[in-house]
mmCIF file of the N, C-alpha and C atoms, coordinates in Angstrom:
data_MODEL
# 
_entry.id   MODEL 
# 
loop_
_atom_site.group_PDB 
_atom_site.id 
_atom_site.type_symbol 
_atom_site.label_atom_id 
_atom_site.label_alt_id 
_atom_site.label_comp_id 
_atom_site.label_asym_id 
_atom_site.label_entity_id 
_atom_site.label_seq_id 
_atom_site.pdbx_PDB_ins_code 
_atom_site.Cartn_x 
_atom_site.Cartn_y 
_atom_site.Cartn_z 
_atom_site.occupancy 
_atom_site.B_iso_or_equiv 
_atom_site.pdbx_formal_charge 
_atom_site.auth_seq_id 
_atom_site.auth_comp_id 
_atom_site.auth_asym_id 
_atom_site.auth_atom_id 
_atom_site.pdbx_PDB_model_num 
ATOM 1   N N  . UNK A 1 1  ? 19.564 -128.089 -5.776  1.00 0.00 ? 1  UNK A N  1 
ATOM 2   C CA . UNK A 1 1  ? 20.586 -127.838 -6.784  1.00 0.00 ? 1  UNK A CA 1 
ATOM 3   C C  . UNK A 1 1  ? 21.533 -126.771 -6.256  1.00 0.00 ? 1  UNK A C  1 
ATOM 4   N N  . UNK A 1 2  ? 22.727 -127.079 -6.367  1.00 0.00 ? 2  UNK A N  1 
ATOM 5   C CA . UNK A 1 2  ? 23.866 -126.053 -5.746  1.00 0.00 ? 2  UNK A CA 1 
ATOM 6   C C  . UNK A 1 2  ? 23.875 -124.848 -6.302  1.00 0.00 ? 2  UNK A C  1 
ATOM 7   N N  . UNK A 1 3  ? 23.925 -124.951 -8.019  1.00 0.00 ? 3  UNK A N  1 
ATOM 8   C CA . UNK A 1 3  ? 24.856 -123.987 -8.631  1.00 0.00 ? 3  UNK A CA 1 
ATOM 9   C C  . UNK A 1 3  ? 25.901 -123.990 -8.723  1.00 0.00 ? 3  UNK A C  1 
ATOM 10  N N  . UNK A 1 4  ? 26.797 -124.654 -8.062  1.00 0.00 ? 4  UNK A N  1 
ATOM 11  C CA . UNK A 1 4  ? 28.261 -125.257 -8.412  1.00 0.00 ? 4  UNK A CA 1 
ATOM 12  C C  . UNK A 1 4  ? 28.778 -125.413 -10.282 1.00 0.00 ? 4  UNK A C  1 
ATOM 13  N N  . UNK A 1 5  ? 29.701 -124.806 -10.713 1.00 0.00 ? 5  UNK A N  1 
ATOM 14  C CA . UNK A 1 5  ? 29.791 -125.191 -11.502 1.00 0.00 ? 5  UNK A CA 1 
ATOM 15  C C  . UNK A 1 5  ? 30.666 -126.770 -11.994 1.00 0.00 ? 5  UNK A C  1 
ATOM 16  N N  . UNK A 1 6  ? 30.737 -127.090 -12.771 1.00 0.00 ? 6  UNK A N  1 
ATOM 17  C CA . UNK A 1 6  ? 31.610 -128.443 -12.729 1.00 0.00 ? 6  UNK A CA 1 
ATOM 18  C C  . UNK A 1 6  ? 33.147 -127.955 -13.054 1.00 0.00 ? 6  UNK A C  1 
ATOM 19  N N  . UNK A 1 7  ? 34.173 -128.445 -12.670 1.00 0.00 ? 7  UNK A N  1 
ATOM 20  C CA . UNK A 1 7  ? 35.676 -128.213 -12.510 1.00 0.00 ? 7  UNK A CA 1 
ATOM 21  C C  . UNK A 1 7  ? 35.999 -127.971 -14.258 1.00 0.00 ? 7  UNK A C  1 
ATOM 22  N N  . UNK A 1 8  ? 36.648 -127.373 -14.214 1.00 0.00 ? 8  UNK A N  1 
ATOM 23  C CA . UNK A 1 8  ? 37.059 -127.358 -16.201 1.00 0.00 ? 8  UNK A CA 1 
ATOM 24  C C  . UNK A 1 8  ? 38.392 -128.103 -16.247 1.00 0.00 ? 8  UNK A C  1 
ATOM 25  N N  . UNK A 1 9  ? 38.380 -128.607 -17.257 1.00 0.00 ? 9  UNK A N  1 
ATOM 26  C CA . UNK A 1 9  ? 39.578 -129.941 -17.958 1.00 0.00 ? 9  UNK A CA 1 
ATOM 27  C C  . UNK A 1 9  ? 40.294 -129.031 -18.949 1.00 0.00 ? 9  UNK A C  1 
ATOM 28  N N  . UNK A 1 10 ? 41.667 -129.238 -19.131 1.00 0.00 ? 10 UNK A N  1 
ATOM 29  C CA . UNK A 1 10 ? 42.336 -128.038 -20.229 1.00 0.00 ? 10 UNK A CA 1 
ATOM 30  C C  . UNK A 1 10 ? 42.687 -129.698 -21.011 1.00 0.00 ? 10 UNK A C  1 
ATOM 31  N N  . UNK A 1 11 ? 42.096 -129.588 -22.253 1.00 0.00 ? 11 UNK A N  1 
ATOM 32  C CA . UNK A 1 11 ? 42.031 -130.440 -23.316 1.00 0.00 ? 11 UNK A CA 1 
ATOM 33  C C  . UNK A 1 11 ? 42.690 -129.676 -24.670 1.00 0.00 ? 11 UNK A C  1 
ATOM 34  N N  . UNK A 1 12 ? 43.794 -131.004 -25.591 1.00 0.00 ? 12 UNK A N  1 
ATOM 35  C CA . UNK A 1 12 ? 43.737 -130.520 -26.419 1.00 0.00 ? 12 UNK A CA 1 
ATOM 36  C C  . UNK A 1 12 ? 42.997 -131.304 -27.502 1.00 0.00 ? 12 UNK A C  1 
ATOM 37  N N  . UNK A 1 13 ? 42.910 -130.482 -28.554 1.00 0.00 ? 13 UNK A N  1 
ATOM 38  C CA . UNK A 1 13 ? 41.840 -130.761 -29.618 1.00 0.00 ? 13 UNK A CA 1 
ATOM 39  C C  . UNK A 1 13 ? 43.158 -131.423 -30.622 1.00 0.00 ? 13 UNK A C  1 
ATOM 40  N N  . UNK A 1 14 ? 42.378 -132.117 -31.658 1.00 0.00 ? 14 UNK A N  1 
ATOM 41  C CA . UNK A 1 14 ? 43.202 -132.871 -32.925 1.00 0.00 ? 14 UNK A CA 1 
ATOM 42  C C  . UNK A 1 14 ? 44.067 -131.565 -33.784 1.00 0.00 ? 14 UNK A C  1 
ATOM 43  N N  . UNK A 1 15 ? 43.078 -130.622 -33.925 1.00 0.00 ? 15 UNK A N  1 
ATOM 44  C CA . UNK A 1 15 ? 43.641 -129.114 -34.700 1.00 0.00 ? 15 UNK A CA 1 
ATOM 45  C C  . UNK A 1 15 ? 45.027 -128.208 -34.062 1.00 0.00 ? 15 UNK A C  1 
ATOM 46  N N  . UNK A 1 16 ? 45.110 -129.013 -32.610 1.00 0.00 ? 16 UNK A N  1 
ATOM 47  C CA . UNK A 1 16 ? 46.414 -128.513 -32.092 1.00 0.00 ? 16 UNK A CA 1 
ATOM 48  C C  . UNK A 1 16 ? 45.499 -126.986 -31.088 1.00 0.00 ? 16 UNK A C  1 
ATOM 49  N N  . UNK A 1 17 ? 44.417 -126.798 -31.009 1.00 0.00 ? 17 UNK A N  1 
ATOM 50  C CA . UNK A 1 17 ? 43.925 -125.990 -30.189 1.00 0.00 ? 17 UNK A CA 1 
ATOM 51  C C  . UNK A 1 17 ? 43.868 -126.381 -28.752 1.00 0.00 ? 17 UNK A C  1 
ATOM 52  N N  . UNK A 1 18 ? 43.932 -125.693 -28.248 1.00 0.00 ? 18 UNK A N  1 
ATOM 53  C CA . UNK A 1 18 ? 43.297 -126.122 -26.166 1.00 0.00 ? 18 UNK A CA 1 
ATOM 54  C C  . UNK A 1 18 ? 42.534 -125.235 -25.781 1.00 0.00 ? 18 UNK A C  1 
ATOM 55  N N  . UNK A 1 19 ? 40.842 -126.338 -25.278 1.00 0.00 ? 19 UNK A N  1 
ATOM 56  C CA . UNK A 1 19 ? 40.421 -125.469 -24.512 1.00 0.00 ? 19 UNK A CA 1 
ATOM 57  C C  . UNK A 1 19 ? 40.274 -126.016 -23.025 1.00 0.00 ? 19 UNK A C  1 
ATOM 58  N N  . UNK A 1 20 ? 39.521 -125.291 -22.450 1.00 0.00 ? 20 UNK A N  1 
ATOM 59  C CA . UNK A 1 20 ? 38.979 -125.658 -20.761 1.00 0.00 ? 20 UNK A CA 1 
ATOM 60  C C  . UNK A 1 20 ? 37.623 -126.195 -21.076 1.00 0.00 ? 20 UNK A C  1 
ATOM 61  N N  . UNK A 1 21 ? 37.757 -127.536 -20.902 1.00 0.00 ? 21 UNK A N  1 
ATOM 62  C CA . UNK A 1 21 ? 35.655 -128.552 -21.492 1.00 0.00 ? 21 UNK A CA 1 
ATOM 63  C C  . UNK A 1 21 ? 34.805 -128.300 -19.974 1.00 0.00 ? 21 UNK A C  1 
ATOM 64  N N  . UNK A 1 22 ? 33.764 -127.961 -20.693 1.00 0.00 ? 22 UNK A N  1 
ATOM 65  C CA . UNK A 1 22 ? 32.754 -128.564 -18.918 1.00 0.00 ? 22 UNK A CA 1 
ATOM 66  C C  . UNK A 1 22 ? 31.912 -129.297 -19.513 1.00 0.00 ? 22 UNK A C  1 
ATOM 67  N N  . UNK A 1 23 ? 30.679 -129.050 -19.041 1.00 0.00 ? 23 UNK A N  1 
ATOM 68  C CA . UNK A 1 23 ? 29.642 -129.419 -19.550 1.00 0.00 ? 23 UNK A CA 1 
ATOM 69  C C  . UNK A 1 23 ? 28.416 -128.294 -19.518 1.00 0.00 ? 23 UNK A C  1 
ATOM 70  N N  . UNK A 1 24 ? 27.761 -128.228 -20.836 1.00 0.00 ? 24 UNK A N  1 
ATOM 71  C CA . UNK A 1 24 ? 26.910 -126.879 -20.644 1.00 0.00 ? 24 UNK A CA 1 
ATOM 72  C C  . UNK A 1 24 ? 25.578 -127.517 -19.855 1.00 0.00 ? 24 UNK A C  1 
ATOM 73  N N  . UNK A 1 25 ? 24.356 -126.313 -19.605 1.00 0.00 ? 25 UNK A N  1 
ATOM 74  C CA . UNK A 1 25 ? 23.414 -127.332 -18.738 1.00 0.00 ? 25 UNK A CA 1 
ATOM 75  C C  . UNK A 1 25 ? 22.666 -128.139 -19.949 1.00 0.00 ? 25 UNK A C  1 
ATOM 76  N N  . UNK A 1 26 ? 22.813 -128.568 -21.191 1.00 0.00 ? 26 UNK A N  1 
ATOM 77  C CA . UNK A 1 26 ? 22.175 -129.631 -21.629 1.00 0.00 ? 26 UNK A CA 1 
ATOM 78  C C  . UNK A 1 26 ? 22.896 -130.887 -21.131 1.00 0.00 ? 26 UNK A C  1 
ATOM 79  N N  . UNK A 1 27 ? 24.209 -130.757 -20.409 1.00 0.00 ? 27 UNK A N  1 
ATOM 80  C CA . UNK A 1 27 ? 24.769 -131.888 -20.543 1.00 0.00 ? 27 UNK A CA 1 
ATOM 81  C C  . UNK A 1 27 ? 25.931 -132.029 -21.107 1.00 0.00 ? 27 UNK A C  1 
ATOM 82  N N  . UNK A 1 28 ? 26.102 -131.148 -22.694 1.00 0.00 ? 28 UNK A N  1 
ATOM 83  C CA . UNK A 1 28 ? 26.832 -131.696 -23.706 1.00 0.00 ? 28 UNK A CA 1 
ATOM 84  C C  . UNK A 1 28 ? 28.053 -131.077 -23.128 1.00 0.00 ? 28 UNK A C  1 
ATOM 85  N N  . UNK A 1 29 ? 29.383 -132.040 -23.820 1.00 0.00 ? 29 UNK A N  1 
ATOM 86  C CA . UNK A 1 29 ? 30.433 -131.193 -22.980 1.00 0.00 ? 29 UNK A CA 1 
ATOM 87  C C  . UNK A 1 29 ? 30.829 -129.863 -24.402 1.00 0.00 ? 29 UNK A C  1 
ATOM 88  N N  . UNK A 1 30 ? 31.665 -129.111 -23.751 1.00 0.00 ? 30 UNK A N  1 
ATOM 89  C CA . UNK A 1 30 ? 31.532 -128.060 -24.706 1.00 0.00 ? 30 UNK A CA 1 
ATOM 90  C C  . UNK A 1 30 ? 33.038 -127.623 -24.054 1.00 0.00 ? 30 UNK A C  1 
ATOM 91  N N  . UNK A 1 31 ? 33.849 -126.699 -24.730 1.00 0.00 ? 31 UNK A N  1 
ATOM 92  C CA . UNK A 1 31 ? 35.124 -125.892 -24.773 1.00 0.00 ? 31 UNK A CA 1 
ATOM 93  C C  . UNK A 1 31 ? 35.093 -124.709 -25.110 1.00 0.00 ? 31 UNK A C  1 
ATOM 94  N N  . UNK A 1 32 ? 35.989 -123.765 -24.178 1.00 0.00 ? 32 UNK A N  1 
ATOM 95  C CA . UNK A 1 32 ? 36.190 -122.561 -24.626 1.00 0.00 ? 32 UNK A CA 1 
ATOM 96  C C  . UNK A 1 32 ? 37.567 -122.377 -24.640 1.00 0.00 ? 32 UNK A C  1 
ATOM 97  N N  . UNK A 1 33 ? 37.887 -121.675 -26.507 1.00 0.00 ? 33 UNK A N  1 
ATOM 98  C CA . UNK A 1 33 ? 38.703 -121.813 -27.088 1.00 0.00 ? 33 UNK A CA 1 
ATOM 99  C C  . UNK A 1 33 ? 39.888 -121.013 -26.244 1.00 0.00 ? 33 UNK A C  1 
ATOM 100 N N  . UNK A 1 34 ? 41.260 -121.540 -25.459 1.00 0.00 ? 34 UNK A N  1 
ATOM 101 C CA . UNK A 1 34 ? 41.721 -121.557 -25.053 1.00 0.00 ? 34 UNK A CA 1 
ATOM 102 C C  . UNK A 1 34 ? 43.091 -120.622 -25.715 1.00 0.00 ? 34 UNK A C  1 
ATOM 103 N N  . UNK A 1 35 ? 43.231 -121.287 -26.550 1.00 0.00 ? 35 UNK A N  1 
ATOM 104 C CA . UNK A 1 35 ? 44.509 -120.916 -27.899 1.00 0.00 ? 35 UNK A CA 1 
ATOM 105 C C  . UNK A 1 35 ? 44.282 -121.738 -29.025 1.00 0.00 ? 35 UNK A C  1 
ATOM 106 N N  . UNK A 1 36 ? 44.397 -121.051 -30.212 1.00 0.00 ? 36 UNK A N  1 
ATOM 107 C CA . UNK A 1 36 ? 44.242 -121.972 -31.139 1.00 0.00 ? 36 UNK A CA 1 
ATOM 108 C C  . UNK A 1 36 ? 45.188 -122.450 -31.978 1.00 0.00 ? 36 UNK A C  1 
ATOM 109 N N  . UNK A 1 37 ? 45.552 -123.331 -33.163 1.00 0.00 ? 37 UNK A N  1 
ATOM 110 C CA . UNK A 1 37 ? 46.448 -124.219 -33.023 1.00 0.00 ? 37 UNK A CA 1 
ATOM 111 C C  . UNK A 1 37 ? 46.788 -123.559 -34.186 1.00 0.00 ? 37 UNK A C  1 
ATOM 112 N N  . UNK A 1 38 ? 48.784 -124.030 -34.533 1.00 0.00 ? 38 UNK A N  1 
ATOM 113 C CA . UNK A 1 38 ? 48.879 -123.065 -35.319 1.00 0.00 ? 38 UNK A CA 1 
ATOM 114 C C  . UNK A 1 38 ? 48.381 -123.667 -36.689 1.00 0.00 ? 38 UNK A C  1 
ATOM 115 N N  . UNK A 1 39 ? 48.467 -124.734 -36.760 1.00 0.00 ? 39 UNK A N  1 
ATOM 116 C CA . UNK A 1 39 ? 47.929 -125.166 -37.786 1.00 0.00 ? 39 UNK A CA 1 
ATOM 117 C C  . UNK A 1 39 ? 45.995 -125.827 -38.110 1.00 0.00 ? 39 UNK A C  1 
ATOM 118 N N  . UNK A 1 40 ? 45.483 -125.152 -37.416 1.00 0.00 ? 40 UNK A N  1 
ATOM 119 C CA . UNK A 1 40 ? 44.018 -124.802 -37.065 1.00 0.00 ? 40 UNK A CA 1 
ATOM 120 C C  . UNK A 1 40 ? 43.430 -124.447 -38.572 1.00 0.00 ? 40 UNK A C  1 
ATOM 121 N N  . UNK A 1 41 ? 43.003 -124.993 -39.017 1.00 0.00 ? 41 UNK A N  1 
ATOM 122 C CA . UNK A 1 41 ? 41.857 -124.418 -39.738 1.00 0.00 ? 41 UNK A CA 1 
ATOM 123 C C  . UNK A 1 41 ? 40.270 -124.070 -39.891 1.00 0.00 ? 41 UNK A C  1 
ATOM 124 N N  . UNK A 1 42 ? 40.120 -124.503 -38.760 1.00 0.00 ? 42 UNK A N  1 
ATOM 125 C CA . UNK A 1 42 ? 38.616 -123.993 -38.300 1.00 0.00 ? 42 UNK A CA 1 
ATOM 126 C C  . UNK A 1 42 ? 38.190 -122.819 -37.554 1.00 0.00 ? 42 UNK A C  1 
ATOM 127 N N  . UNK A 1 43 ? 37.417 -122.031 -38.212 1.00 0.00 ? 43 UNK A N  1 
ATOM 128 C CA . UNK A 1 43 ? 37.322 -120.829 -38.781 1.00 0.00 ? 43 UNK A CA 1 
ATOM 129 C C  . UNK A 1 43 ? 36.719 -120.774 -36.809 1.00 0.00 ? 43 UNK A C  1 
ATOM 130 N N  . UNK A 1 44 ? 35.733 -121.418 -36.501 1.00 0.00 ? 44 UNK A N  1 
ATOM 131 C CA . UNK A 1 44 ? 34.611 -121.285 -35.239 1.00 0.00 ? 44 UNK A CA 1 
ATOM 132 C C  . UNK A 1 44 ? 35.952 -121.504 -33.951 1.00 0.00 ? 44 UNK A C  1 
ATOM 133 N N  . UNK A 1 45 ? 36.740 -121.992 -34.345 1.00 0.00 ? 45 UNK A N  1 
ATOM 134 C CA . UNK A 1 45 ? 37.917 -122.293 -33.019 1.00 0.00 ? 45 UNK A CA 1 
ATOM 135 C C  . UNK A 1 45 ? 38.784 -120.696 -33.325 1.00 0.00 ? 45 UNK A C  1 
ATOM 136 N N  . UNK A 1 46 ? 38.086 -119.463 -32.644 1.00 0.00 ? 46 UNK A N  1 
ATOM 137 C CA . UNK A 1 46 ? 38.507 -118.311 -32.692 1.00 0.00 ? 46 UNK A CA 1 
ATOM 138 C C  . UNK A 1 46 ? 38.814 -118.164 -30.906 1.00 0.00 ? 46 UNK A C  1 
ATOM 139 N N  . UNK A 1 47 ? 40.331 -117.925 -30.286 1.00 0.00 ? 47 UNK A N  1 
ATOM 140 C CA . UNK A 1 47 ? 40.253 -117.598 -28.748 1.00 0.00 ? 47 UNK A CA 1 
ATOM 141 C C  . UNK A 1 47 ? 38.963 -116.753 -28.503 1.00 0.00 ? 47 UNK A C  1 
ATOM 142 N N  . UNK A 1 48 ? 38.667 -117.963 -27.206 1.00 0.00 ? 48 UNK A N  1 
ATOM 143 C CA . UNK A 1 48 ? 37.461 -117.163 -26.536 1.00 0.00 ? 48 UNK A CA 1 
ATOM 144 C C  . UNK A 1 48 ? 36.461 -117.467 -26.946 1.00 0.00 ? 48 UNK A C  1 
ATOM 145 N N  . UNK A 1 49 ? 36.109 -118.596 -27.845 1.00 0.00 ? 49 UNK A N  1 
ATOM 146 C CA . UNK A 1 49 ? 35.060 -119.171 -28.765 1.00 0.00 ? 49 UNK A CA 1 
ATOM 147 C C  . UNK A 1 49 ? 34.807 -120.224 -27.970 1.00 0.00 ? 49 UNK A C  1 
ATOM 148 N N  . UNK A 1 50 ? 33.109 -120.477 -27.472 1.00 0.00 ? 50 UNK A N  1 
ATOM 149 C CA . UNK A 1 50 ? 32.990 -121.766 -26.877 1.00 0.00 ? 50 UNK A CA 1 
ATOM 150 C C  . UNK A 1 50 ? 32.296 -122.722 -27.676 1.00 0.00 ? 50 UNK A C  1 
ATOM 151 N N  . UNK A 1 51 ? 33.044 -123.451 -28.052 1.00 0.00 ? 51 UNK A N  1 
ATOM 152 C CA . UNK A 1 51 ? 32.443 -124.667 -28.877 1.00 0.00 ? 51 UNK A CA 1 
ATOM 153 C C  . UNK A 1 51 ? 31.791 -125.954 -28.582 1.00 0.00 ? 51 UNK A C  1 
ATOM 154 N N  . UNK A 1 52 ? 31.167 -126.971 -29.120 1.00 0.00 ? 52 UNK A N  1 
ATOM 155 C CA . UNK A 1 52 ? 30.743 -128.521 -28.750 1.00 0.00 ? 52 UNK A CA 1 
ATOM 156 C C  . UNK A 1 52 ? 31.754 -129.060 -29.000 1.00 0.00 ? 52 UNK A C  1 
ATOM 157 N N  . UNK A 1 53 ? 32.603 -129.719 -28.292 1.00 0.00 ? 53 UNK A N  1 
ATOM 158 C CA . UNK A 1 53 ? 33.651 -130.851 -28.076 1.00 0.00 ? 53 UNK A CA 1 
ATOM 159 C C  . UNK A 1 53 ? 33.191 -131.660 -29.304 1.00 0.00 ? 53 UNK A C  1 
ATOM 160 N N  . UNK A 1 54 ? 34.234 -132.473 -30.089 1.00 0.00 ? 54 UNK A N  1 
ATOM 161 C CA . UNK A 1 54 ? 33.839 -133.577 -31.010 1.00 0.00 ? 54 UNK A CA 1 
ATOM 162 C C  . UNK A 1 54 ? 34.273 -134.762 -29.985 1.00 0.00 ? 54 UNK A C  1 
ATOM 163 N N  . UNK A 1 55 ? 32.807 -135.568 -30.966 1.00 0.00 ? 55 UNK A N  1 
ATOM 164 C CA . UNK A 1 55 ? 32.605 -136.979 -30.102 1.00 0.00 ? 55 UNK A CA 1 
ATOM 165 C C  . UNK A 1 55 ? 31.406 -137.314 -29.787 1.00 0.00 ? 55 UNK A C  1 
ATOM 166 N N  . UNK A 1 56 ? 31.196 -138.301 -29.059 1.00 0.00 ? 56 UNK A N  1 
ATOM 167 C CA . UNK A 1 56 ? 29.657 -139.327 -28.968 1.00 0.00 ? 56 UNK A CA 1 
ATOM 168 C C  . UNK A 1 56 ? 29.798 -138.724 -27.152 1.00 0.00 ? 56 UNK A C  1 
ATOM 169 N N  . UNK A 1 57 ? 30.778 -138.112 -26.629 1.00 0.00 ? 57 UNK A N  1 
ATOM 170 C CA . UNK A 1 57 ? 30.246 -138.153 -25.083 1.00 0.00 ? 57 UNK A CA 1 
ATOM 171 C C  . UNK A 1 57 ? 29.806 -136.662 -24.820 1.00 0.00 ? 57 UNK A C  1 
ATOM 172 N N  . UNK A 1 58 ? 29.548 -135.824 -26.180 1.00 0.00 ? 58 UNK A N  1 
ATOM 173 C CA . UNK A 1 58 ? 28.976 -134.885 -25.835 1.00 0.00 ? 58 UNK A CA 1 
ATOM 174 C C  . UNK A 1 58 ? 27.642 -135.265 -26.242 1.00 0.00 ? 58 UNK A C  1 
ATOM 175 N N  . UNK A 1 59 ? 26.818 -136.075 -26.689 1.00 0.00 ? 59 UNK A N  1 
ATOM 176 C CA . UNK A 1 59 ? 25.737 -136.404 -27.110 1.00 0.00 ? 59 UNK A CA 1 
ATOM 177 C C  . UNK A 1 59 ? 24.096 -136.330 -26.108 1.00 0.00 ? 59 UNK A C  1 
ATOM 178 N N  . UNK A 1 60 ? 23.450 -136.191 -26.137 1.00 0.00 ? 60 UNK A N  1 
ATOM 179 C CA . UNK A 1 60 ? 22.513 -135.939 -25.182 1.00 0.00 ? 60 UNK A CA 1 
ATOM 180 C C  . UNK A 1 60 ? 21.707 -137.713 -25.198 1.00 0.00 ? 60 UNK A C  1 
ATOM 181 N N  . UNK A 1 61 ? 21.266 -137.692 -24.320 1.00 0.00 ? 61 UNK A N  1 
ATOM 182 C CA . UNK A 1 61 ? 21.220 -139.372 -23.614 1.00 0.00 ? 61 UNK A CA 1 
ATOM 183 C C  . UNK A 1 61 ? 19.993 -139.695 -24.469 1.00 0.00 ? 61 UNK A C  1 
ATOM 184 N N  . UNK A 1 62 ? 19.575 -140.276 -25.150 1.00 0.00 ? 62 UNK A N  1 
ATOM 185 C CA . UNK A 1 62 ? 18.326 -141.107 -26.066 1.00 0.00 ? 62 UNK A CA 1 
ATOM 186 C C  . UNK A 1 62 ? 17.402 -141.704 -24.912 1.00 0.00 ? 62 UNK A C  1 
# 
């Protein structure tokens, strides 16, 4: 195992936020809150907040 981390993606979110996604080591992809949007209402999308991405491809494999 390297330790390499995986490259970060600057994504924006539906709320008008952007973060940088990787993947944490469960797998799941996850974001850290980049800027948040001005019309944002989610309280957890605070800059500098790393969150779980919404969606089925952050999901852990069955």
């Amino acid at each position: 195992m390297s330790g390499a981390k995986e490259p970060q993606e600057r994504k924006a979110l539906a709320c008008g936020c952007q973060v940088d996604a990787t993947r944490d080591f469960l797998g799941r992809v996850v974001g850290k809150v980049i800027t948040k949007g001005e019309t944002c209402t989610q309280a957890l999308h605070s800059t500098g907040a790393v969150i779980v991405m919404p969606g089925r491809e952050h999901a852990r494999p069955e």
